[in-house]
PDB file of N, CA, C and O in Angstrom:
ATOM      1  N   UNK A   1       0.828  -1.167   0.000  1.00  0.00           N
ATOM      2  CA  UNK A   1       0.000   0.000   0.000  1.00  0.00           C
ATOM      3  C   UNK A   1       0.881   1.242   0.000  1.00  0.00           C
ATOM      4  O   UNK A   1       2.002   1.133  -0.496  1.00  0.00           O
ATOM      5  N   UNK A   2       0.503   2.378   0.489  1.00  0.00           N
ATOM      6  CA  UNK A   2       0.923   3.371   0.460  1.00  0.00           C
ATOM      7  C   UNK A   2       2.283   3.444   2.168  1.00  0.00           C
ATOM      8  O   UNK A   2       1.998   3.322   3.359  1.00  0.00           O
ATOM      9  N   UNK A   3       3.362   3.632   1.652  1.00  0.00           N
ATOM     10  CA  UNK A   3       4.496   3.248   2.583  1.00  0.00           C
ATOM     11  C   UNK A   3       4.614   4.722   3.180  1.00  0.00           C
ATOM     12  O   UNK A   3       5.198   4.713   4.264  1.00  0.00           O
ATOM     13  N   UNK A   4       4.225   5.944   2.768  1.00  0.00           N
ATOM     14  CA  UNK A   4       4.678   7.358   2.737  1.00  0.00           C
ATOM     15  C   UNK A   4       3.385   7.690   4.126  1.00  0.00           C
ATOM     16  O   UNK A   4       2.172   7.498   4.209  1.00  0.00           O
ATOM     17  N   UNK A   5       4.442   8.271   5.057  1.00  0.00           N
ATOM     18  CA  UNK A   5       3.564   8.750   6.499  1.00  0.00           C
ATOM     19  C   UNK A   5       2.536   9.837   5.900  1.00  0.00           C
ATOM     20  O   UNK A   5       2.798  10.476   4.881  1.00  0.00           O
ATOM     21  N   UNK A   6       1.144  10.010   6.753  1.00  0.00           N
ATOM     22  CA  UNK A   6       0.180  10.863   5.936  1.00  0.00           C
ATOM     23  C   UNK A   6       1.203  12.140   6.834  1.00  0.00           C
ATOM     24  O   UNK A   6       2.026  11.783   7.676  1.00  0.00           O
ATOM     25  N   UNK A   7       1.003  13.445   6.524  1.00  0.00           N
ATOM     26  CA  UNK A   7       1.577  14.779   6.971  1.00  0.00           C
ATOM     27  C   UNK A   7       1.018  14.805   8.437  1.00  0.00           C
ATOM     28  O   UNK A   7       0.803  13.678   8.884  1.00  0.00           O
ATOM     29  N   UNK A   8       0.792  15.643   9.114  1.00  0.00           N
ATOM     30  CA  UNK A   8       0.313  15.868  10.474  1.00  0.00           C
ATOM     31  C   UNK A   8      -0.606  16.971  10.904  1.00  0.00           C
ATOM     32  O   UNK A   8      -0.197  18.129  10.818  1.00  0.00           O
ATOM     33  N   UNK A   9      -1.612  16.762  11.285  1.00  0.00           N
ATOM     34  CA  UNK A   9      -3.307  18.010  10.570  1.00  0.00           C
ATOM     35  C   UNK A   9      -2.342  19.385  11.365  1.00  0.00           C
ATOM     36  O   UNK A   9      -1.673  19.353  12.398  1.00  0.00           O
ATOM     37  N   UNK A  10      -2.594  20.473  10.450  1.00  0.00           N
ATOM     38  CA  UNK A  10      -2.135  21.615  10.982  1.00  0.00           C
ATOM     39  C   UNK A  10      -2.998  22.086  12.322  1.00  0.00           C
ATOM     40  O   UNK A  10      -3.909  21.388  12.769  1.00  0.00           O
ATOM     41  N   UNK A  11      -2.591  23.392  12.925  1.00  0.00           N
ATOM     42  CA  UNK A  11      -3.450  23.056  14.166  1.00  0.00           C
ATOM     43  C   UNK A  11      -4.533  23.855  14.237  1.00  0.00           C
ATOM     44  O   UNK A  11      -5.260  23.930  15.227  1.00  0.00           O
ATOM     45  N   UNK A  12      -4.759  24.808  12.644  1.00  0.00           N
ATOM     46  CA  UNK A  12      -5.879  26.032  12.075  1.00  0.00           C
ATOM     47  C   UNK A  12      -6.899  24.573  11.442  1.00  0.00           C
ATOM     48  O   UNK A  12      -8.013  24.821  10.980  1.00  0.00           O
ATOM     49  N   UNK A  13      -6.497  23.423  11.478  1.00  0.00           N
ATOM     50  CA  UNK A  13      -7.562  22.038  11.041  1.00  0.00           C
ATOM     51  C   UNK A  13      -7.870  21.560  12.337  1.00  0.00           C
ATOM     52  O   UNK A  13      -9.066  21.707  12.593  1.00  0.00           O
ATOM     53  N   UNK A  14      -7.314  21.121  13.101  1.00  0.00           N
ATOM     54  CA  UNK A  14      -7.201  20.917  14.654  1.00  0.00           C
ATOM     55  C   UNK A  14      -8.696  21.496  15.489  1.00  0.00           C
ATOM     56  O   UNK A  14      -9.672  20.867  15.896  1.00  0.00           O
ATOM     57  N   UNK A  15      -8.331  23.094  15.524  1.00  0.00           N
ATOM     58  CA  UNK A  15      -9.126  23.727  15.904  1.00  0.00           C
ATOM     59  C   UNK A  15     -10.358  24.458  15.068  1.00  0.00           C
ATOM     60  O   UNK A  15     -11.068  25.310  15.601  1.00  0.00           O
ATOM     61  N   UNK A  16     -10.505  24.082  13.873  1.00  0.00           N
ATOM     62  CA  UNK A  16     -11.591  24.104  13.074  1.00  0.00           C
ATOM     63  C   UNK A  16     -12.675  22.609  12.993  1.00  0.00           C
ATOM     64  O   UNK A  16     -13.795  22.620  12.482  1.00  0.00           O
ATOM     65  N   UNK A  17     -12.053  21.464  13.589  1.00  0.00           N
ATOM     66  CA  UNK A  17     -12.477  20.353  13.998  1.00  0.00           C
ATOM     67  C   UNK A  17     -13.476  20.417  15.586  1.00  0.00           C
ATOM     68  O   UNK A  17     -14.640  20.190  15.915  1.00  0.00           O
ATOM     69  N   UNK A  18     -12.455  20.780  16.115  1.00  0.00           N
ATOM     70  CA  UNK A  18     -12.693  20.853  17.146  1.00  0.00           C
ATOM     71  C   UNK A  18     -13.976  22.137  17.431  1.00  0.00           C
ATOM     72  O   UNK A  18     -15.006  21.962  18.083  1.00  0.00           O
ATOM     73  N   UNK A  19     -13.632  23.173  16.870  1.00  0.00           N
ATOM     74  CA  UNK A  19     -15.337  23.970  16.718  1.00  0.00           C
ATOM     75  C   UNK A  19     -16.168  23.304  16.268  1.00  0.00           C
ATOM     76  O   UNK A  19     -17.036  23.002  17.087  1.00  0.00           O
ATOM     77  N   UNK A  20     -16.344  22.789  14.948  1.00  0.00           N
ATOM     78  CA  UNK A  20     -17.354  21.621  14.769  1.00  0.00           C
ATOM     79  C   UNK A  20     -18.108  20.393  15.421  1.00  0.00           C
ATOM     80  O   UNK A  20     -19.262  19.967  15.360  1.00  0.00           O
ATOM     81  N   UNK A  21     -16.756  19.948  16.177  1.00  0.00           N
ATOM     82  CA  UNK A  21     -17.369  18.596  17.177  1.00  0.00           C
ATOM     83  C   UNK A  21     -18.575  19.901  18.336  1.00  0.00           C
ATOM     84  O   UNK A  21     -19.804  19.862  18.393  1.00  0.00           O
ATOM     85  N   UNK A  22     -17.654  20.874  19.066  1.00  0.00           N
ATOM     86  CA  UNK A  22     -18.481  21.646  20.002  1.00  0.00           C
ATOM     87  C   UNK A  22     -19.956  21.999  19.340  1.00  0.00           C
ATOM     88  O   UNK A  22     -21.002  22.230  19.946  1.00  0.00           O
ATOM     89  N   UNK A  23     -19.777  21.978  18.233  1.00  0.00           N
ATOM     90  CA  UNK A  23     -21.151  22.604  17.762  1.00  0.00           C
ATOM     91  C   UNK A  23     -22.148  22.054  17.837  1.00  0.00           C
ATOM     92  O   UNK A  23     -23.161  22.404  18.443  1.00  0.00           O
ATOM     93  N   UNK A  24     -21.833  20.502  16.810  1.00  0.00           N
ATOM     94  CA  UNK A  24     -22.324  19.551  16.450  1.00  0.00           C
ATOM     95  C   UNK A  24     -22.736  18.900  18.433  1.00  0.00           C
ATOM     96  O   UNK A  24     -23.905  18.546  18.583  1.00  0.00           O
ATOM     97  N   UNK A  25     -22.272  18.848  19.078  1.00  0.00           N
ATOM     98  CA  UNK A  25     -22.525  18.557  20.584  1.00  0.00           C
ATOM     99  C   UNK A  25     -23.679  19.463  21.449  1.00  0.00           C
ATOM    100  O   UNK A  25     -24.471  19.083  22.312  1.00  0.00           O
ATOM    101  N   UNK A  26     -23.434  20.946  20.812  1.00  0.00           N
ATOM    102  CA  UNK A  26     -24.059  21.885  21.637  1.00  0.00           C
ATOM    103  C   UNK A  26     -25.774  21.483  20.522  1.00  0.00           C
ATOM    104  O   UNK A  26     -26.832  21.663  21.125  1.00  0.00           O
ATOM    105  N   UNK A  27     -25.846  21.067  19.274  1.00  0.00           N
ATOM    106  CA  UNK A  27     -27.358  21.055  18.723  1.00  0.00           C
ATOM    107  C   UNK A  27     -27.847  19.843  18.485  1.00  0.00           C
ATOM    108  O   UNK A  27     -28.924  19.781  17.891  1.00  0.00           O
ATOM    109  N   UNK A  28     -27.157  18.583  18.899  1.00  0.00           N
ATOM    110  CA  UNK A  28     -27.576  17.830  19.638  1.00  0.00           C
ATOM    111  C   UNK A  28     -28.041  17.785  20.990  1.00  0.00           C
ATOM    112  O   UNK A  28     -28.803  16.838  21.184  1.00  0.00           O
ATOM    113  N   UNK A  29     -27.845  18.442  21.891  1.00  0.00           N
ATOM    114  CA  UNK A  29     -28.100  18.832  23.365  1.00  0.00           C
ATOM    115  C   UNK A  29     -29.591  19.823  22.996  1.00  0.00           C
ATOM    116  O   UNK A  29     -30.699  19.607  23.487  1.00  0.00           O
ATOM    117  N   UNK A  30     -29.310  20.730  22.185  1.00  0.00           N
ATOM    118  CA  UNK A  30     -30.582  21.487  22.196  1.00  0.00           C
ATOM    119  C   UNK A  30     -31.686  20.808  21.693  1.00  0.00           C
ATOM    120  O   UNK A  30     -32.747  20.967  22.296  1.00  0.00           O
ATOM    121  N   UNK A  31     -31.660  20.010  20.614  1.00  0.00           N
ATOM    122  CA  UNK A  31     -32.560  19.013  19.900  1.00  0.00           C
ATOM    123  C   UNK A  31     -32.766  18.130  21.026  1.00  0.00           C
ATOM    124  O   UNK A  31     -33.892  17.634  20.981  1.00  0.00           O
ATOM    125  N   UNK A  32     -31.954  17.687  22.203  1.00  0.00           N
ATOM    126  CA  UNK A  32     -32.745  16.284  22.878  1.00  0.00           C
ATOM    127  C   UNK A  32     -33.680  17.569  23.838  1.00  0.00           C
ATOM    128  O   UNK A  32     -34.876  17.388  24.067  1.00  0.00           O
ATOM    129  N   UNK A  33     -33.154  18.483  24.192  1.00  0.00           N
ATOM    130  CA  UNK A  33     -33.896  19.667  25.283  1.00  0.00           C
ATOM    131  C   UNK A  33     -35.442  20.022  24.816  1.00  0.00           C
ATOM    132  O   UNK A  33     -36.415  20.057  25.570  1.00  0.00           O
ATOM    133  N   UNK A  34     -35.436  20.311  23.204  1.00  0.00           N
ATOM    134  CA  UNK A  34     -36.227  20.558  22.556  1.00  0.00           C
ATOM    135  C   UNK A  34     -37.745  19.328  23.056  1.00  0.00           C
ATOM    136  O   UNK A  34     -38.831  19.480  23.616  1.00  0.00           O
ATOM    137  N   UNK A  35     -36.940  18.099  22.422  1.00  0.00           N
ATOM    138  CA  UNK A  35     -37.450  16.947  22.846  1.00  0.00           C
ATOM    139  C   UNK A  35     -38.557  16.593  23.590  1.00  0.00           C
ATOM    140  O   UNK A  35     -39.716  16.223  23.403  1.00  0.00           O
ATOM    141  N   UNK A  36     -37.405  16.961  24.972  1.00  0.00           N
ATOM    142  CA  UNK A  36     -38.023  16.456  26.125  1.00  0.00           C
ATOM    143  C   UNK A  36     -38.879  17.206  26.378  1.00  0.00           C
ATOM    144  O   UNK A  36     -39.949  16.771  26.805  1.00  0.00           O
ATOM    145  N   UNK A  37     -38.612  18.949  26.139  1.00  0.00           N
ATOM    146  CA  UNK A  37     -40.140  19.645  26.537  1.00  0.00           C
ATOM    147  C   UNK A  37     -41.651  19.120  25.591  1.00  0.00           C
ATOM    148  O   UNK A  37     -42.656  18.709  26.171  1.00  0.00           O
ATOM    149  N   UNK A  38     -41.560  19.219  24.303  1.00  0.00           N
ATOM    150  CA  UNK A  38     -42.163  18.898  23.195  1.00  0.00           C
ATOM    151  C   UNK A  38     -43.200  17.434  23.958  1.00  0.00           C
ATOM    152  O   UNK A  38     -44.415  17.243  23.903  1.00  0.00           O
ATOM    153  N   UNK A  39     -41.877  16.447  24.761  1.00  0.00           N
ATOM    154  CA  UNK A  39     -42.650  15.262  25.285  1.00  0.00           C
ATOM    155  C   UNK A  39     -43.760  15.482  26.456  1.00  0.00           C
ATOM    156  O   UNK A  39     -44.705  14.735  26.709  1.00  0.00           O
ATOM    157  N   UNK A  40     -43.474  16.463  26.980  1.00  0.00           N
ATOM    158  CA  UNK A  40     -43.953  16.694  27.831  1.00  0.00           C
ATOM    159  C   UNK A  40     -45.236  17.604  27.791  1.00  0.00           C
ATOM    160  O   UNK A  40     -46.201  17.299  28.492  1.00  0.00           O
ATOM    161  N   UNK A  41     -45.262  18.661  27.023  1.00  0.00           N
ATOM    162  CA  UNK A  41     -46.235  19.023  26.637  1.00  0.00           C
ATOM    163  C   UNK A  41     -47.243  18.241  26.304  1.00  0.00           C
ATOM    164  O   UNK A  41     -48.299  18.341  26.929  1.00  0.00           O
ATOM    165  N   UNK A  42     -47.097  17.268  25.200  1.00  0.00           N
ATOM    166  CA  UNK A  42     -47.723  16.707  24.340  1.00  0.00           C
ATOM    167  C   UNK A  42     -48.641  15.702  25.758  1.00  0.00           C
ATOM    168  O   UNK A  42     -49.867  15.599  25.798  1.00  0.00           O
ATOM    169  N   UNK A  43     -47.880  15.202  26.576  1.00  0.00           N
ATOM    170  CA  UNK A  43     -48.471  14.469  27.758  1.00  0.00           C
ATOM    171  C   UNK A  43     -49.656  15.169  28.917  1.00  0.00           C
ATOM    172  O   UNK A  43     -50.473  14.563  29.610  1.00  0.00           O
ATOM    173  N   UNK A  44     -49.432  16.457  28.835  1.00  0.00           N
ATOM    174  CA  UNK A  44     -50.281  17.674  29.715  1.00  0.00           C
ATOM    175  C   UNK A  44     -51.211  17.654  28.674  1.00  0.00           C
ATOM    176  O   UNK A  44     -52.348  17.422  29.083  1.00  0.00           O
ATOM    177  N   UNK A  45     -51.088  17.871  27.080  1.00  0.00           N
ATOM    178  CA  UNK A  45     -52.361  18.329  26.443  1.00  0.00           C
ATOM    179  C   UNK A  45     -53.406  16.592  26.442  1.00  0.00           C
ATOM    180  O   UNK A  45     -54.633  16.490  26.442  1.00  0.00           O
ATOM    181  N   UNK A  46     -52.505  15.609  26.441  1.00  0.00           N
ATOM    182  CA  UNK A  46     -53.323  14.082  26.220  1.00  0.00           C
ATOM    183  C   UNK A  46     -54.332  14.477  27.606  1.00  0.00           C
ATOM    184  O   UNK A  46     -55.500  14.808  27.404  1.00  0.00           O
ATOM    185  N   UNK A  47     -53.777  14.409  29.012  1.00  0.00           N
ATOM    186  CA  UNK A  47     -54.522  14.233  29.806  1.00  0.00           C
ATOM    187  C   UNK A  47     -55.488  15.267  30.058  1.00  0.00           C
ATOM    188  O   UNK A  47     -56.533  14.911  30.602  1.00  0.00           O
ATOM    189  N   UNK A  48     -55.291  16.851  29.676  1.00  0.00           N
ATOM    190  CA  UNK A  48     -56.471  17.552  29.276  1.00  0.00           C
ATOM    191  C   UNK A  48     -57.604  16.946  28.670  1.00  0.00           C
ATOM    192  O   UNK A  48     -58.803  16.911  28.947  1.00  0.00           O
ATOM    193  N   UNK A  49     -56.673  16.334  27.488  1.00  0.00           N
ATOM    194  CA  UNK A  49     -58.524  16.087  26.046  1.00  0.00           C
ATOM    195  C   UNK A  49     -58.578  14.841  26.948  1.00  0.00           C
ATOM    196  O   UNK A  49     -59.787  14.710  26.760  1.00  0.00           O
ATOM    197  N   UNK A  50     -58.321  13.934  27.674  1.00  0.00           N
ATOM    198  CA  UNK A  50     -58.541  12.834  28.528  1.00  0.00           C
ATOM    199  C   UNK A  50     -60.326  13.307  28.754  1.00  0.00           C
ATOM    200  O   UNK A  50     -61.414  13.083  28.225  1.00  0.00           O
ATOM    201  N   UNK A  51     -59.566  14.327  30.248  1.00  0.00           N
ATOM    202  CA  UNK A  51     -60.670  14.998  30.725  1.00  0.00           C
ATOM    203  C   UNK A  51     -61.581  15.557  30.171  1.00  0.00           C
ATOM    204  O   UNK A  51     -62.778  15.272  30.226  1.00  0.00           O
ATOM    205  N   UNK A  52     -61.076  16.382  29.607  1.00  0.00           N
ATOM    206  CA  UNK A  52     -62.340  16.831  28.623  1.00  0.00           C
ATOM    207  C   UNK A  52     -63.302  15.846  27.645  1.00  0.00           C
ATOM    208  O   UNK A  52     -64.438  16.198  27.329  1.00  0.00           O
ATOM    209  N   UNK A  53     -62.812  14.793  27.283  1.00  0.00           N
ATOM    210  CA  UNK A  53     -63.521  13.936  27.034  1.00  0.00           C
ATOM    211  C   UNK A  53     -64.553  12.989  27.914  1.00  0.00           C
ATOM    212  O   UNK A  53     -65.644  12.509  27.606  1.00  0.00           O
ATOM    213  N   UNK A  54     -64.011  12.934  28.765  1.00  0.00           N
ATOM    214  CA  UNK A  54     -65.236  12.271  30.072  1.00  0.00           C
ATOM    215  C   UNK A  54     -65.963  13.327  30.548  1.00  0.00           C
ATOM    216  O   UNK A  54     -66.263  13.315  31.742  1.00  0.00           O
ATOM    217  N   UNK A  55     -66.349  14.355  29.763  1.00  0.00           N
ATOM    218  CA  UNK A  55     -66.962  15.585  30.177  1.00  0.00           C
ATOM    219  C   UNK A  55     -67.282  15.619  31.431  1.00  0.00           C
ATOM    220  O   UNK A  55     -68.336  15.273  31.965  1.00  0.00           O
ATOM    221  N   UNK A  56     -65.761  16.309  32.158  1.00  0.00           N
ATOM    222  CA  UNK A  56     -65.356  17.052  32.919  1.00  0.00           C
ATOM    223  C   UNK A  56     -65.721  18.669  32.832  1.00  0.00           C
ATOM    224  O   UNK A  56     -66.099  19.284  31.835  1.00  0.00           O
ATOM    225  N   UNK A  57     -65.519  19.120  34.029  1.00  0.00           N
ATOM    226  CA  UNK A  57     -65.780  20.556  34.032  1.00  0.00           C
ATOM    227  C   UNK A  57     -64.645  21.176  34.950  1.00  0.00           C
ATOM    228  O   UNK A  57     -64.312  22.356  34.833  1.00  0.00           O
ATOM    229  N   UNK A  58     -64.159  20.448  35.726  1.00  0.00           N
ATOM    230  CA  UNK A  58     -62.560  20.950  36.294  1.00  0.00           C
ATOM    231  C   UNK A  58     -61.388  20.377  35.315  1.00  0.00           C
ATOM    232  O   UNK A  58     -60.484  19.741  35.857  1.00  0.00           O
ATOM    233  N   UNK A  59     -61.357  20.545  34.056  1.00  0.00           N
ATOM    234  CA  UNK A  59     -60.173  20.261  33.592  1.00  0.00           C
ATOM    235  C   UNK A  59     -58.862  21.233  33.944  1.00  0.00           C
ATOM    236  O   UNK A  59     -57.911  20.946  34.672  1.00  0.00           O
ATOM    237  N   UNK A  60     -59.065  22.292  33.310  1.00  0.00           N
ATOM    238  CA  UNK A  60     -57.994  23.607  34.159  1.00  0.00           C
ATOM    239  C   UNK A  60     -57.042  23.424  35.368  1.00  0.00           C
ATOM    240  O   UNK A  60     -57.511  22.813  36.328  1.00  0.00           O
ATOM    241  N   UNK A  61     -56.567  23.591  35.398  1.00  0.00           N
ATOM    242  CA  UNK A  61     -55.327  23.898  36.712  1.00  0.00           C
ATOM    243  C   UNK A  61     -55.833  25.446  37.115  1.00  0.00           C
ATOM    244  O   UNK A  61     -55.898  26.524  36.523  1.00  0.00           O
ATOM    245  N   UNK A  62     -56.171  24.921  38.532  1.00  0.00           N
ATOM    246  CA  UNK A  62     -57.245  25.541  39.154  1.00  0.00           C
ATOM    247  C   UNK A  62     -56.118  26.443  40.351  1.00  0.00           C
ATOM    248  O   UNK A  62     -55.909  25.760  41.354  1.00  0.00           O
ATOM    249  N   UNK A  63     -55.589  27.471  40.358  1.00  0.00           N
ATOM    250  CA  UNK A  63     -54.667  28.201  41.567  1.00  0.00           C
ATOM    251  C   UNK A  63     -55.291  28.806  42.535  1.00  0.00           C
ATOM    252  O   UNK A  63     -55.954  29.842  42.489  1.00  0.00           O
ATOM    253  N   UNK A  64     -55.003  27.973  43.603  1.00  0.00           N
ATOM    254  CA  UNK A  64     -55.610  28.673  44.857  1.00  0.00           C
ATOM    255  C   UNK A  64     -55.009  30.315  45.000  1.00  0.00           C
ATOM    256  O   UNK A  64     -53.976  30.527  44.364  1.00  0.00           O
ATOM    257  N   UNK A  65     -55.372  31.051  45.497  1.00  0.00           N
ATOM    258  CA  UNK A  65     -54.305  32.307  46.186  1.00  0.00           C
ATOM    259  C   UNK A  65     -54.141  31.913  47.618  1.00  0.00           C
ATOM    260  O   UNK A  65     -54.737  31.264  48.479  1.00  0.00           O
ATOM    261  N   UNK A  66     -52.856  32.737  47.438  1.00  0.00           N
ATOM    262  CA  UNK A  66     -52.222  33.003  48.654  1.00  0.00           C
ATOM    263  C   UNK A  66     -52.932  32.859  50.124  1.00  0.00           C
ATOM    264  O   UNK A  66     -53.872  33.654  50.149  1.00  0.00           O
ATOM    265  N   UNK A  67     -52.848  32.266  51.139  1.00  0.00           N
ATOM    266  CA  UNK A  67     -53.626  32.420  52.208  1.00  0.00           C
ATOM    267  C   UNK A  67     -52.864  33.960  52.892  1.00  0.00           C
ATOM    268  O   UNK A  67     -51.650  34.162  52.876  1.00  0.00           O
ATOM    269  N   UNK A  68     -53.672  34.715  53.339  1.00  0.00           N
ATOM    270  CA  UNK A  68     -53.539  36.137  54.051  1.00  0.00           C
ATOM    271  C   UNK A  68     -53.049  36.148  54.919  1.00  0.00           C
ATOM    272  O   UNK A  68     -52.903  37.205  55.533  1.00  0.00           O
TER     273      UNK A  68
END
């Protein structure tokens, strides 16, 4: 095969790599964040139409006030 050592990545490739991996890390992290809220929502609106389907009339999240 090829007997000749490959050169050695300069370090303006190095650190143009290395911004990429950070990136590529930081919008993966936002995409699973995204995710998990998205999952969660979607689970608050199921058990709403739940309720609202067994025609309910306290579906709402109902806030007491403050006691005085």
């Amino acid at each position: 095969m090829n007997d000749h050592p490959s050169p050695a990545p300069s370090p303006d490739d190095e650190r143009a790599r290395n911004a990429a991996n950070i990136g590529a890390v930081v919008a993966v992290l936002i995409v699973l964040g995204l995710g998990y809220w998205l999952m969660g929502a979607l689970a608050q609106q199921s058990k709403t139409e739940d309720c609202l389907l067994a025609h309910r009339r306290n579906c709402g999240s109902v806030e007491a006030p403050p006691p005085s």
